[in-house]
Structure formats: structure tokens, C-alpha cells
Wavefront OBJ file of the C-alpha trace (Angstrom):
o trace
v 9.712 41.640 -28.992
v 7.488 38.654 -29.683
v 4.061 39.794 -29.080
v 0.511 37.578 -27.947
v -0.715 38.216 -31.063
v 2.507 36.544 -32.719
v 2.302 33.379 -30.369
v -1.623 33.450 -31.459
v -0.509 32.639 -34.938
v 1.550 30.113 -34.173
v 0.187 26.933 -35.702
v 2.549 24.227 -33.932
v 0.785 26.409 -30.443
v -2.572 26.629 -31.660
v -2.180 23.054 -32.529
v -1.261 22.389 -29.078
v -4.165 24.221 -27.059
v -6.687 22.322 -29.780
v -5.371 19.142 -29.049
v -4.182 19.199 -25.481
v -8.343 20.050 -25.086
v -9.441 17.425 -26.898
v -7.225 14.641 -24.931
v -8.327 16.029 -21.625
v -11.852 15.643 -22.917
v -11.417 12.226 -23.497
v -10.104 11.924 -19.759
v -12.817 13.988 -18.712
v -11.553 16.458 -17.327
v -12.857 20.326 -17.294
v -12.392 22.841 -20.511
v -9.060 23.721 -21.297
v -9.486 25.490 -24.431
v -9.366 28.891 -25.925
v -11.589 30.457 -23.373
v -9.526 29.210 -20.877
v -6.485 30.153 -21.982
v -7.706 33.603 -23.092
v -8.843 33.991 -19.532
v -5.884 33.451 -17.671
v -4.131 35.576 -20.546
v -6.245 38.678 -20.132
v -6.318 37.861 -15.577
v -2.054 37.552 -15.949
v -2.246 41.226 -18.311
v -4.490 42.810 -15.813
v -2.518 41.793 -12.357
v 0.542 42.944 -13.847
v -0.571 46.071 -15.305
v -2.676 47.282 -11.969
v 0.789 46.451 -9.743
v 2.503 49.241 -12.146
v 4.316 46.939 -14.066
v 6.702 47.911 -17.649
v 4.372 47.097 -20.648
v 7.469 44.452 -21.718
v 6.415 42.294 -18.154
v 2.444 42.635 -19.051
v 3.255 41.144 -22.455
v 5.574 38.219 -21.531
v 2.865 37.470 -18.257
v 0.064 37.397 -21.360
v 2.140 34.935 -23.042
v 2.393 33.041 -20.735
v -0.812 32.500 -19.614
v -1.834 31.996 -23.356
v 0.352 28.809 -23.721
v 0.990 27.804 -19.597
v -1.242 24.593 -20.719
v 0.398 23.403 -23.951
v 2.179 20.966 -22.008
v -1.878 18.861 -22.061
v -0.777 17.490 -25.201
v 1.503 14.925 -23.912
v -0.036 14.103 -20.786
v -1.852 15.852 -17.830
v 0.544 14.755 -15.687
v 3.342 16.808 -15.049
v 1.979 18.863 -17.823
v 3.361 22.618 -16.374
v 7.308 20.807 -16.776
v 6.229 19.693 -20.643
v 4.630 22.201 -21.493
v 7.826 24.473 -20.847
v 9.831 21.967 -22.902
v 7.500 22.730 -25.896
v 7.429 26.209 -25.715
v 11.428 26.846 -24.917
v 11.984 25.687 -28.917
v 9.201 27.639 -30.497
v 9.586 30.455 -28.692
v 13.576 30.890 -29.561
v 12.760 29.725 -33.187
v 10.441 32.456 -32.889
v 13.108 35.022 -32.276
v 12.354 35.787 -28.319
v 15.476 36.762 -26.702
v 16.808 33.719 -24.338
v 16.321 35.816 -20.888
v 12.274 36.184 -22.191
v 12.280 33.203 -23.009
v 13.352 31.639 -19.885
v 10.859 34.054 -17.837
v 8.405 32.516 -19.988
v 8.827 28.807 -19.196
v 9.248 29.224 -15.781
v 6.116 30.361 -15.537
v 4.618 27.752 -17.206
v 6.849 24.740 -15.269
v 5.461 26.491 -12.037
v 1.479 26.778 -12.580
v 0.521 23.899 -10.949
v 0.203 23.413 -7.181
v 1.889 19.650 -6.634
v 5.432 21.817 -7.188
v 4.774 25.243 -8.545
v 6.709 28.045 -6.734
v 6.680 31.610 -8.054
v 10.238 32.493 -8.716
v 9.495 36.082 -10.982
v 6.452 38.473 -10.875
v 5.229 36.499 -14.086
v 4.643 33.038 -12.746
v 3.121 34.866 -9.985
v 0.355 36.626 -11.910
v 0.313 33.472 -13.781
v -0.502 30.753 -11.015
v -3.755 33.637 -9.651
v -4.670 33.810 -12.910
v -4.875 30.225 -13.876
v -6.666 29.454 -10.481
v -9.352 31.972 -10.423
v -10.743 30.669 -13.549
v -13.266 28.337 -11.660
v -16.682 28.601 -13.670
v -19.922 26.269 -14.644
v -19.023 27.204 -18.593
v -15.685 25.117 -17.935
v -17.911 21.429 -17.197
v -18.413 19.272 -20.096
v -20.243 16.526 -18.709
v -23.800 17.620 -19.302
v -25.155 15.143 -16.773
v -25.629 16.889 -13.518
v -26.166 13.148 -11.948
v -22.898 12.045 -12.796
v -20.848 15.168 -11.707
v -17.772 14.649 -9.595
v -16.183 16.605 -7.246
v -14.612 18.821 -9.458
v -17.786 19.232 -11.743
v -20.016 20.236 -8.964
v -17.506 22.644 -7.897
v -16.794 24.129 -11.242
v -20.965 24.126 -12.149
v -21.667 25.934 -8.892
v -19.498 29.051 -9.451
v -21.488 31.302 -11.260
v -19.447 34.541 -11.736
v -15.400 35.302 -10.536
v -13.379 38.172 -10.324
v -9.829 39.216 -9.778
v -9.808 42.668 -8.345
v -6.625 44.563 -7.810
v -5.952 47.066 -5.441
v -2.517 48.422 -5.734
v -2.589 51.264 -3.226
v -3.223 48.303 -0.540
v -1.247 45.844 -2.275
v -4.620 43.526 -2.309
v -5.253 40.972 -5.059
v -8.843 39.695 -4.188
v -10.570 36.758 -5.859
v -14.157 36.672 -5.495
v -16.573 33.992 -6.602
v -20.392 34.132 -6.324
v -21.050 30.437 -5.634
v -24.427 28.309 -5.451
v -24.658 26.447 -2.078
v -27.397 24.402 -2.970
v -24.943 22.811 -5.769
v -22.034 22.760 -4.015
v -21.175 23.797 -0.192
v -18.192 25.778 0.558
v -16.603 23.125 1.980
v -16.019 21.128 -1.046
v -14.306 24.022 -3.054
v -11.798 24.068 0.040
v -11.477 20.291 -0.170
v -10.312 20.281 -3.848
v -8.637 23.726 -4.181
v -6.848 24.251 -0.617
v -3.691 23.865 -2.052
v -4.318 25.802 -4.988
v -5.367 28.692 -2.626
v -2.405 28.420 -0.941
v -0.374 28.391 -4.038
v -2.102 32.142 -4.849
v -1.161 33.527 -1.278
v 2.073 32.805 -2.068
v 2.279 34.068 -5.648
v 0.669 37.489 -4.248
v 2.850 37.595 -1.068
v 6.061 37.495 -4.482
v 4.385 40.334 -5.204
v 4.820 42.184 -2.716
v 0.298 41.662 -1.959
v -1.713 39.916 0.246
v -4.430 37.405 -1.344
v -8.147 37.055 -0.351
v -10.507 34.396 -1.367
v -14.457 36.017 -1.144
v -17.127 33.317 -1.284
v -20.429 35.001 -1.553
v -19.646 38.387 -0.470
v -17.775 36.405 3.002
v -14.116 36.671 3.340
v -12.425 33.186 3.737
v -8.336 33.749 3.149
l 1 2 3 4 5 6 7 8 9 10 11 12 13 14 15 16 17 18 19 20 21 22 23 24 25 26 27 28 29 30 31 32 33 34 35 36 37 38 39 40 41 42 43 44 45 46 47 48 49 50 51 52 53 54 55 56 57 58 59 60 61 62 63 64 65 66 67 68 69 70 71 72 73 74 75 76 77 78 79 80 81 82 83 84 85 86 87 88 89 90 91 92 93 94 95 96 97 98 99 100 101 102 103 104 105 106 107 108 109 110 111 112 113 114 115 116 117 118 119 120 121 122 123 124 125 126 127 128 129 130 131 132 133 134 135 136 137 138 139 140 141 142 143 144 145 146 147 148 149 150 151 152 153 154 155 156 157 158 159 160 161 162 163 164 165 166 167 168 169 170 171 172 173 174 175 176 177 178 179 180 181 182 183 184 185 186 187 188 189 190 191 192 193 194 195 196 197 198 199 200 201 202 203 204 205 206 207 208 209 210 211 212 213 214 215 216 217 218 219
């Protein structure tokens, strides 16, 4: 089996992440780099591993959300259907057996919320885990005058967490948030759809999804 570790030493995919961060820079839009990929890597793992998954799943779901943004370095737009295009060549060049390897890019063609879906238990963990990671360390622009939308909502989350509670088939994000930078009101305005992207994804696996903004239960 192809393993994280081999898709880590991938040059043409490192080459991608480092890259696909710098154009989006440019644009201006939030980190997309290692962090964030390592992030949604280690969120995908742990979803799939507390919902009793095969250690094969939890590997291809950490693959996944390693290289689910690859797709930057062409264009942010319709970046989740590129990025699967990349990866379906280097990961079969890589030796990944074609029924992996089409679990894989799935996944990544169905992050985003204009036309995600999640069509196997691995683009489910994938789209929570790419979502929660909301977080101040993610803003570039340095000027808290000239935030946007996005920036203020990013800056004002100060800690996440995806907690998993198999037993009552609960995947829980919760998000301590700073009011006086951002009301709750504007996180709903930019990530509605994104939330309900992740009560789907949970409801594929077989879970309900909560959203908890400062200790209050929204979703």
C-alpha cells in the first residue's frame, strides 16, 4: 500500500502544496500550506479511526487530506476537480492500486461546498476535516484594518476541535471564537454552506454533526 509518508516524499506533490500556497498568497487568500494540509490530514486519520474504521481506510482518508488542495496550483477555481486530475497520475505511477486510487480523488473532487457530495466514508471525513480548520494562524494579511470577511473570521477563532463520539455517533466541531473581532453572525454568513456540507458528510457516516460556538450549540 502507498503510505502518507510515501506521498510526503513525493516531489512533483510537495511541489504542488509549495506552490499552490504561494499563488493563493498572491490572490490573498488564507494559508494553504503544510500546516494546513497536515491538519486536515491528522482531523481525516482521527474521524476515521474513532468511527472503528480498517487501518487501510485511515490511511487512504490521511492521504487524502494531505494532497485534497494540490489542485491550488492551477487555479482556485474549481481547484477540488484539478486537483484530482493531478493526483490520479502520480498516484498510479506511484503504484496505488486503481480502486485506492479512485477513493482517493473522489475525495479530493468533492471537498469543496459549490458541488462537493460525499460519495465514500473518505470524502466524508475529508470535507469535516478540511472545514474545521478555521484559525487566526491561517491570515496572512498582517493588517487588522484591511481584513475582509474571511480574515476577520479566520483571526477571531482562537482554538477548534473535532471531537468524536462513536458510541453516539456524534462528530462535534467546536470553536472558541472572539466576539469582539468577529460576531457569530458573520462566520454563518461565509461558512453556512460549508456547515451544511459537514452535516451531510457526518449524516454518510452514519453521525450527526454539531457546530459549538463558545461553549453554545448552533447545528
Amino acid at each position: 500500500m502507498v503510505t502518507l509518508e510515501d506521498i510526503k516524499a513525493n516531489p512533483v506533490i510537495d511541489t504542488c502544496i509549495k506552490k499552490g500556497n504561494q499563488f493563493l498568497g498572491v490572490m490573498g487568500y488564507t494559508e494553504h500550506s503544510y500546516r494546513h494540509v497536515k491538519i486536515v490530514s491528522e482531523t481525516a486519520r482521527l474521524i476515521m479511526k474513532e468511527l472503528g474504521y480498517s487501518q487501510y481506510d485511515i490511511e487512504l482518508a490521511a492521504i487524502a487530506g494531505y494532497i485534497h488542495d494540490i489542485g491550488n496550483v492551477i487555479s482556485r477555481n474549481e481547484h477540488g476537480i484539478s486537483g484530482a486530475n493531478i493526483a490520479f497520475p502520480i498516484l498510479l505511477q506511484m503504484g496505488m492500486i486503481p480502486d485506492d486510487v479512485a477513493t482517493v480523488v473522489s475525495a479530493i473532487a468533492n471537498h469543496e461546498e459549490q458541488h462537493g457530495h460525499p460519495v465514500t466514508p473518505v470524502a466524508a471525513a475529508l470535507i469535516i476535516a478540511d472545514k474545521s480548520d478555521v484559525h487566526r494562524s491561517r491570515v496572512r494579511n498582517t493588517d487588522k484594518a484591511n481584513f475582509d470577511i474571511h480574515d476577520r473570521v479566520n483571526y477571531a477563532v482562537e482554538r477548534v476541535a473535532v471531537d468524536v463520539y462513536e458510541k453516539e455517533r456524534i462528530i462535534a466541531m467546536r470553536l472558541a471564537v472572539d466576539i469582539d473581532m468577529c460576531p457569530v453572525v458573520e462566520y454563518f454568513e461565509i461558512f453556512l454552506s460549508r456547515m451544511l456540507l459537514c452535516r451531510r458528510a457526518a449524516k454518510h457516516l452514519n453521525c450527526s454533526f454539531e457546530l459549538i460556538i463558545n461553549g453554545s450549540k448552533l447545528i
